[in-house]
C-alpha positions as a Python dict, from the first residue, in 0.01 Angstrom:
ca = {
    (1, 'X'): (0, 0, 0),
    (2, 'X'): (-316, 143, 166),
    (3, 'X'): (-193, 10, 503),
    (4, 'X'): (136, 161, 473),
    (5, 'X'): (-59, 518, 336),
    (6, 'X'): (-265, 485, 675),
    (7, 'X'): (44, 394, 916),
    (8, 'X'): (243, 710, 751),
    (9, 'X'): (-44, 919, 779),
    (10, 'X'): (-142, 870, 1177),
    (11, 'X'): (273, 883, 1230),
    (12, 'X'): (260, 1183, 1083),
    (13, 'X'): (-67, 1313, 1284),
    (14, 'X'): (124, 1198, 1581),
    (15, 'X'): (458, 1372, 1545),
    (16, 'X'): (229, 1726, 1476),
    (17, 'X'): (36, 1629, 1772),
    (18, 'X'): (323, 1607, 2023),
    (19, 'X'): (483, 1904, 1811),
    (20, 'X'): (190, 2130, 1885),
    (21, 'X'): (158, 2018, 2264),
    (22, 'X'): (525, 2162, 2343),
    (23, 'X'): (501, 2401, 2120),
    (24, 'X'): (348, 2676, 2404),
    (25, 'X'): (515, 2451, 2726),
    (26, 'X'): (776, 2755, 2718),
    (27, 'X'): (522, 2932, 3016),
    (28, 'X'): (617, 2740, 3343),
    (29, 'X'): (353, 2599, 3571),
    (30, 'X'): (367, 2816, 3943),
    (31, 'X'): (519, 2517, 4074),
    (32, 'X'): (848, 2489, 3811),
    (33, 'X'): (893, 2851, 3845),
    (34, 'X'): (909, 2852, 4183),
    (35, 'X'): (1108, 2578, 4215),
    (36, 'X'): (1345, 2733, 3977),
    (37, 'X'): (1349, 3005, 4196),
    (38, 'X'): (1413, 2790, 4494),
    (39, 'X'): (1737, 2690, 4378),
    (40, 'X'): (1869, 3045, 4214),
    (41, 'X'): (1732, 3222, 4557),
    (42, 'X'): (1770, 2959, 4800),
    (43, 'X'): (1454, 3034, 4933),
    (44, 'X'): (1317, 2951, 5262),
    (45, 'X'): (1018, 2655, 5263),
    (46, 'X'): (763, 2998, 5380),
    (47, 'X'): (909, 3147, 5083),
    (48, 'X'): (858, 2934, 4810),
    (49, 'X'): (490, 2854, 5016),
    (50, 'X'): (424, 3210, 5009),
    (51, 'X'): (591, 3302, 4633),
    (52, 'X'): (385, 2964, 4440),
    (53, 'X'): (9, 3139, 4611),
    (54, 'X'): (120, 3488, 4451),
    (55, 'X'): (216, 3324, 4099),
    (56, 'X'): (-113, 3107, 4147),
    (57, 'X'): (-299, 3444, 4196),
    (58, 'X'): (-163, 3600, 3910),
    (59, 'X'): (-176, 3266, 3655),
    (60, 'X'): (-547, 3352, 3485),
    (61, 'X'): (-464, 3752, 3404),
    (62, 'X'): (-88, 3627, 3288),
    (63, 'X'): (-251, 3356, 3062),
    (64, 'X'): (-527, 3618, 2952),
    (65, 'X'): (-209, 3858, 2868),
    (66, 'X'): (-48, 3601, 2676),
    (67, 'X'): (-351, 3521, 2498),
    (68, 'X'): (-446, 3827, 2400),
    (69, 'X'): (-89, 3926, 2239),
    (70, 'X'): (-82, 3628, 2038),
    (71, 'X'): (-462, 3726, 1912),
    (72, 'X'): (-339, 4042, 1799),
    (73, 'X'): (-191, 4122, 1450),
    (74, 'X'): (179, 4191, 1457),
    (75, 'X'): (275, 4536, 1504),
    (76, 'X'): (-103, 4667, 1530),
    (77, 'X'): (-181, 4886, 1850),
    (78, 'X'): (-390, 4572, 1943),
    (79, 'X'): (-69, 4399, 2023),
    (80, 'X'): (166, 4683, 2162),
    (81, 'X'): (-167, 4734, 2399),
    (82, 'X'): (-132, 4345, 2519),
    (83, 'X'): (245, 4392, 2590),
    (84, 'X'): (214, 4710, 2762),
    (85, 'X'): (-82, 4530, 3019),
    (86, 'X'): (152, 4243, 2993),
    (87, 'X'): (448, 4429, 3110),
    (88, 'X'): (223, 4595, 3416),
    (89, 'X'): (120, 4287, 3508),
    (90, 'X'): (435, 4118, 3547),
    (91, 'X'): (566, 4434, 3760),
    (92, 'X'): (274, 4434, 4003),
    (93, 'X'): (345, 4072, 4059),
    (94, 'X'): (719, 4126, 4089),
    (95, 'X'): (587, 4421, 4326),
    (96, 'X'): (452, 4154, 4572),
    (97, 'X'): (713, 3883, 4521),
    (98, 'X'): (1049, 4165, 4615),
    (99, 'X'): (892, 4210, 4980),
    (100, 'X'): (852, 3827, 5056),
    (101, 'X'): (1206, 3796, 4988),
    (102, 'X'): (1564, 3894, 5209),
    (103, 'X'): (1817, 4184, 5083),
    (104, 'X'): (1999, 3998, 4913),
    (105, 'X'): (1784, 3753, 4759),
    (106, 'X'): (1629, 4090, 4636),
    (107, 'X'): (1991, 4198, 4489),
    (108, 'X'): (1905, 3865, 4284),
    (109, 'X'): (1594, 3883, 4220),
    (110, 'X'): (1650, 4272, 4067),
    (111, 'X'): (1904, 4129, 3866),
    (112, 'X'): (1713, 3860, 3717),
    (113, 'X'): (1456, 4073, 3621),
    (114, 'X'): (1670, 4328, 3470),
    (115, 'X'): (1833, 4026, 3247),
    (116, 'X'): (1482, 3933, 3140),
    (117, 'X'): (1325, 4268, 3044),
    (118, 'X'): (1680, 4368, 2863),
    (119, 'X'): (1607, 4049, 2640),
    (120, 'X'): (1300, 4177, 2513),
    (121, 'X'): (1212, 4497, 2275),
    (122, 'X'): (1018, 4750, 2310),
    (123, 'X'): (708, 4565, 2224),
    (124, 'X'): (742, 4254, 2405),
    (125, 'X'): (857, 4035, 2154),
    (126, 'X'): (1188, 3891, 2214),
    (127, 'X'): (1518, 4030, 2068),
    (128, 'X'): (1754, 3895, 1805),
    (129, 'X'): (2019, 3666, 2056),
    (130, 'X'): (2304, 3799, 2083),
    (131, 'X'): (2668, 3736, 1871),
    (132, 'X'): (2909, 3483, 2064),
}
């Protein structure tokens, strides 16, 4: 009975473990983002080259934004602060990405980004999905 009390227990540490792991893998590495890119875009090789060095740039103050939002208590001005420097982040690294990128990959790329800001609020968090 012991046995099976220790077997159920370290299961059960396991499952949380691998739970907790993917719990944050919803933040892309450079690499999968611009890849992702890649295929919506069809960017060039240069592109992508040039596009994964900007996102690398940009990966410490994004994770630092991210960190600091989920530090702060919901709905304080801690946290409306963190998604307002979050928000000017992200648009002074969508500043330098729009250039690297042709007319009408930019008709895209506008349109991406106007999909992803309309599916979050005012203060970052993400909206309610909506009714099918």
């Amino acid at each position: 009975m012991k046995k099976l009390t220790m077997i159920l227990l370290a299961a059960g540490a396991i499952a949380f473990g691998t739970y907790a792991a993917t719990a944050g893998a919803r933040h892309f590495s450079p690499e999968k983002r611009v890849e992702h890119l890649k295929k919506t875009l069809n960017l060039s090789d240069a592109q992508a080259a040039q596009i994964t060095t900007i996102f690398k740039e940009h990966q410490p103050e994004m994770k630092a934004d991210r960190d600091a939002a989920r530090a702060a208590a919901k709905g304080s001005d801690a946290k409306k602060a963190a998604f307002q420097k979050m928000r000017a982040d992200r648009a002074a690294l969508q500043a330098q990405i729009t250039p690297v990128l042709t007319a009408d990959q930019q008709v895209k790329w506008n349109q991406m980004m106007a999909k992803h800001e309309h599916e979050h609020d005012k203060d970052g968090s993400e909206a309610a999905p909506a009714q099918k």
